[in-house]
C-alpha positions as CSV (number, residue, x, y, z in Angstrom):
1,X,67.4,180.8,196.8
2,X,65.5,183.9,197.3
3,X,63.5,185.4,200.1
4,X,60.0,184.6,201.0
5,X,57.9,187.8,200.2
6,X,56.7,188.5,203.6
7,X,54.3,191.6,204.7
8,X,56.2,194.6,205.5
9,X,53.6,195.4,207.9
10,X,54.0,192.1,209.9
11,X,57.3,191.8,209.4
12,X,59.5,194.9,209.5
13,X,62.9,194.7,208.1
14,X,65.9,193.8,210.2
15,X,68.7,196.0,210.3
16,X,71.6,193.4,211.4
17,X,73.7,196.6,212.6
18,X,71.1,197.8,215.2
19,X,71.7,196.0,218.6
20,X,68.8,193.7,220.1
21,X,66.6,195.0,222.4
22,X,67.0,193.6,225.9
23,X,62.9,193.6,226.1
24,X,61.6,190.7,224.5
25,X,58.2,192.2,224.1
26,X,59.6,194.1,221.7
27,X,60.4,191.7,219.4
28,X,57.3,189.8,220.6
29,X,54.7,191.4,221.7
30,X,52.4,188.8,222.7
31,X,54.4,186.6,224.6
32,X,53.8,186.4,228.1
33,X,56.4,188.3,230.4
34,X,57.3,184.8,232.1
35,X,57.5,181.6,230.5
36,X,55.7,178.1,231.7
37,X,57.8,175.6,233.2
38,X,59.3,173.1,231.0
39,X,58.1,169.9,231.5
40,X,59.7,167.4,233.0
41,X,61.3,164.6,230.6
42,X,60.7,161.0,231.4
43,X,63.7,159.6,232.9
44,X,64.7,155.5,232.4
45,X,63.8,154.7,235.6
46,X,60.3,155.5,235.0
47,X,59.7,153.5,232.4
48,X,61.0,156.5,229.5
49,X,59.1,157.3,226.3
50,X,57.0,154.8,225.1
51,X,57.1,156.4,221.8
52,X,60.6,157.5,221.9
53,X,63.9,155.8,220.3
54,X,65.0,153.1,222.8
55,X,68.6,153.3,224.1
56,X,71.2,151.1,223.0
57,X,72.0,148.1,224.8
């Protein structure tokens, strides 16, 4: 299998000796600095997924 053919200008080269940056923005820029909260998963009690996979009986 070979490697996509991605733009060097996008997507510089990795070097997988260099050590990762604690900042994330430097690996991507435009995130926000904090993240959303997750949101919370519907639990059995409340009635669960509709849409999700059932749990075994």
């Amino acid at each position: 299998m070979t490697g996509p053919d991605l733009d060097p200008e996008q997507y510089p080269p990795i070097d997988p000796r260099e050590p990762v940056p604690d900042d994330a923005g430097v690996l991507l820029p435009g995130a926000p600095d904090e993240l959303p909260e997750a949101p919370a998963e519907p639990m059995p009690d409340d009635g669960g997924n509709a849409g999700g996979v059932r749990e075994p009986a």
